[in-house]
C-alpha positions in Angstrom: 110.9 68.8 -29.8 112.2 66.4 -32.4 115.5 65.7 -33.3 117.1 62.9 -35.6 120.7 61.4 -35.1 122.5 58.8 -37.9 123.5 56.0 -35.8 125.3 52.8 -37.4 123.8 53.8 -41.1 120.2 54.1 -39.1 118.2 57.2 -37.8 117.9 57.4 -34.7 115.1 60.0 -33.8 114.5 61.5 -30.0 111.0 62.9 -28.9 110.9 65.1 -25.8 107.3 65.6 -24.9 106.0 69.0 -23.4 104.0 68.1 -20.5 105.7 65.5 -19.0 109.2 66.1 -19.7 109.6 62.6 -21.0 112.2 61.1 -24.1 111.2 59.1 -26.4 113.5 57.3 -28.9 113.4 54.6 -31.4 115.4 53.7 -34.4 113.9 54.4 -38.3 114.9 51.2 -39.8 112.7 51.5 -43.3 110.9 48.4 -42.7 107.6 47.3 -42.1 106.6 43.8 -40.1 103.0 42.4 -40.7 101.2 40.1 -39.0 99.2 38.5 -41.6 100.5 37.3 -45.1 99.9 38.9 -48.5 97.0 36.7 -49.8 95.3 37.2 -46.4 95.5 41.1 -47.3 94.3 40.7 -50.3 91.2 38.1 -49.9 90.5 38.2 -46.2 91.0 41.3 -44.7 88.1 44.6 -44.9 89.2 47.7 -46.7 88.2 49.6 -43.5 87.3 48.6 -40.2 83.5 48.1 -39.6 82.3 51.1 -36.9 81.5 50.2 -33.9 78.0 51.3 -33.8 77.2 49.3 -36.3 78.5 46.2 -34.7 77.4 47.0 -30.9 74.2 46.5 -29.4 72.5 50.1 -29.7 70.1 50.1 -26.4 71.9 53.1 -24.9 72.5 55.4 -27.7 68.5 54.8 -28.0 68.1 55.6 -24.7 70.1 58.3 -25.0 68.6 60.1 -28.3 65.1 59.7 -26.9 66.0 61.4 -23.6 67.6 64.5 -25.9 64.4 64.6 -27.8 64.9 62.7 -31.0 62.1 60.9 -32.0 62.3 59.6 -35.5 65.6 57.6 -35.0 65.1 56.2 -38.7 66.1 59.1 -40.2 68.6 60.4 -37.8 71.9 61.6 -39.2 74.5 59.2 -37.9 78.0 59.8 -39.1 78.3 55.8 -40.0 74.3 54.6 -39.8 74.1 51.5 -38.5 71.4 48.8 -39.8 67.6 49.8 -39.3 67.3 46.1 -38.3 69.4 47.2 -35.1 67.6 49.9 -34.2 64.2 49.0 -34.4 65.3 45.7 -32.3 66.6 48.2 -30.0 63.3 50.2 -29.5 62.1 46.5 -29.1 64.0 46.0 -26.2 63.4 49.3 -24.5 59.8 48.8 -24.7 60.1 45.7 -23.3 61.9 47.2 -20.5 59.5 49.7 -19.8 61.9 52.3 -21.1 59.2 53.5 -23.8 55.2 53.6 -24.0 53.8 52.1 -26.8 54.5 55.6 -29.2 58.1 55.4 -28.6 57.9 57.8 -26.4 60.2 58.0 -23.0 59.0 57.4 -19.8 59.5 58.0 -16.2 61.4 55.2 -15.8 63.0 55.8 -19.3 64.6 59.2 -17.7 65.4 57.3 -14.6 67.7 54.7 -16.2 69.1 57.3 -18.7 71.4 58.1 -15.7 73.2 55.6 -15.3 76.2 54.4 -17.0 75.2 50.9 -17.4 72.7 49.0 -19.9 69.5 49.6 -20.2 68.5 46.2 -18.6 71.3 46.9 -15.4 69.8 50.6 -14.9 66.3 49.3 -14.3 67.0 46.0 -12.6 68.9 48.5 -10.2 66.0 51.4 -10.2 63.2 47.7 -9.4 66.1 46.9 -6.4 65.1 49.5 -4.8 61.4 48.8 -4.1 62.7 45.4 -3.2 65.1 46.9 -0.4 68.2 44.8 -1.5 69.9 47.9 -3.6 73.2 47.5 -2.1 73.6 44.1 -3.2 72.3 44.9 -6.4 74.9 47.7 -6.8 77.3 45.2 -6.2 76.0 42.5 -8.6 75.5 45.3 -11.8 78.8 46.6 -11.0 80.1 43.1 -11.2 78.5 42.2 -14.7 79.7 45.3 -16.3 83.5 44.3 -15.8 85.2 41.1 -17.6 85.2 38.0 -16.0 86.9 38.3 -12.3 88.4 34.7 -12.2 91.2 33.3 -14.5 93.5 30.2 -14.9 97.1 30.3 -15.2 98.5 27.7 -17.1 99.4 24.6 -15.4 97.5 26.0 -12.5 94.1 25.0 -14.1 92.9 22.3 -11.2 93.7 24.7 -7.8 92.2 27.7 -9.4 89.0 25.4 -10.5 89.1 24.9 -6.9 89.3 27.7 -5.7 86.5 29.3 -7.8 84.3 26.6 -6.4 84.7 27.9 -3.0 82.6 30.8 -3.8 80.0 28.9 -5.8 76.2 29.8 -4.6 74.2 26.9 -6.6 70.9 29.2 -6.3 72.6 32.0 -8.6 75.6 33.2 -10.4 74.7 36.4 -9.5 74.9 35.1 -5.7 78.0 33.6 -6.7 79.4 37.4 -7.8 78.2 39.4 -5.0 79.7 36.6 -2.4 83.2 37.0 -3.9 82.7 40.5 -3.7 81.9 40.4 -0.1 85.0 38.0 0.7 86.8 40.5 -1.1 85.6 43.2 1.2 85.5 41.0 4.3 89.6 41.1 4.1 90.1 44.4 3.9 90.2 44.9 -0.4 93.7 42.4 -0.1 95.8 42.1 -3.1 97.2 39.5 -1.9 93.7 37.5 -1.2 92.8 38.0 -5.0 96.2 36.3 -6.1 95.2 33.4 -3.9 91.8 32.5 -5.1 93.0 33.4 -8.6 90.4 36.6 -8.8 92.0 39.8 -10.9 92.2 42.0 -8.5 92.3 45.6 -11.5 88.4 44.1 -11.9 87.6 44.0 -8.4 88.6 47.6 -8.0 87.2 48.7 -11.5 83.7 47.1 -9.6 84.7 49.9 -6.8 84.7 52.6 -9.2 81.8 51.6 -10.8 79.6 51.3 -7.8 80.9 55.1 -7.2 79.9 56.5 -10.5 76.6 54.6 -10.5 75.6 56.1 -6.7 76.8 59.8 -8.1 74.9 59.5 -11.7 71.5 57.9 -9.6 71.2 60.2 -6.7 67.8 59.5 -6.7 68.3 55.9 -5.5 68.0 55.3 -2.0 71.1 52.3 -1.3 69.7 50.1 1.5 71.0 46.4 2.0 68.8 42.9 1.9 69.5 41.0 5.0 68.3 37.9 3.5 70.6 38.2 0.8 73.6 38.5 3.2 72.4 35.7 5.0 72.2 33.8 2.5 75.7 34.1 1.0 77.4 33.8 4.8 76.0 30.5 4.6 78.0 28.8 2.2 82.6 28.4 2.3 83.7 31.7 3.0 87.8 31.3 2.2 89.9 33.7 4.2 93.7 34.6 3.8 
């Protein structure tokens, strides 16, 4: 329900939404603030906004069309098609993968890392894990790449939470180096509280939680088993506690 009150010469309009019961207001003031200045408009700025999947890396919709039986991706009908350049690199990169034969055709493993909801090159380093026996720390490491950076640095803070980063630092790997702060993490109970200490955001630790879920639902298929070595490994170097 909309409704619209004169208030001091303005209009004042009220927005009670259906579902939730909630009131929204604001004022109609007939004016319009920009960030940007007129000759930027003019000279600088795109008449529309470039799609994204012509600006995105297209490994997965690949993957994906191939695994839904499209073959000749070239004259697919995309709503906005992106650059052939990008497409053939693409089936480039899948092939290298192991993703498709040398007819573009899927494979086993094509179909295997079509389940996942990670890239192309995270879905088969996890399927290879598995063979290797160090899957669960594998989980954890692809989970922790496919979430922005974990660590920031509050202004006028910049030395302690440099210092703190380095307290998780493996020198072997950064990949180590992610699945130790994970295991920190874990190793206090999932603490808020630890996070704000070492500087870590703790909404990306917990998005890594939810992405190890939907990965182990999506890949049934996978058997999860741990590495001790790798465990080992990590245990060895500072491990910073509450």
């Amino acid at each position: 329900k909309i409704c619209t009150y004169t208030v001091f010469g303005h209009s004042l309009i009220f927005f009670r939404c259906p579902i939730y019961g909630v009131v929204f207001s604001f004022f109609l003031c007939r004016q319009c603030f920009r960030l940007y200045t007129q000759a930027a408009y003019r000279s600088e700025m795109l008449i529309a906004t470039v799609p994204e999947i012509q600006r995105t890396n297209l490994s997965n919709v690949v993957l994906l069309l191939k695994s839904l039986g499209v073959q000749d991706l070239l004259q697919f009908h995309f709503m906005d098609p992106p650059p052939q350049d990008n497409i053939l690199n693409s089936l480039f990169q899948l092939w290298v993968l192991g993703a498709l034969d040398n007819t573009g055709a899927l494979t086993s493993l094509g179909r295997q890392m079509v389940e996942f909801p990670l890239d192309p090159a995270l879905s088969k380093l996890l399927i290879v894990s598995v063979d290797m026996e160090c899957s669960a720390e594998v989980l954890v490491i692809v989970s922790m790449l496919s979430v922005p950076s974990i660590f920031y640095r509050p202004k006028g803070r910049e030395e302690e939470s440099d210092q703190a980063r380095e307290k998780f630092l493996v020198p072997e790997s950064d990949h180590l180096t992610l699945l130790h702060v994970y295991q920190q993490w874990k190793g206090n109970s999932y603490a808020a509280q630890w996070c704000n200490e070492h500087f870590i955001h703790i909404k990306a630790l917990r998005k890594v939680t939810c992405t190890q879920m939907h990965v182990k639902c999506a890949g049934t298929h996978v058997q999860i088993s741990c590495c001790r070595v790798v465990i080992v490994l990590t245990c060895c170097y500072r491990c910073p506690k509450r």
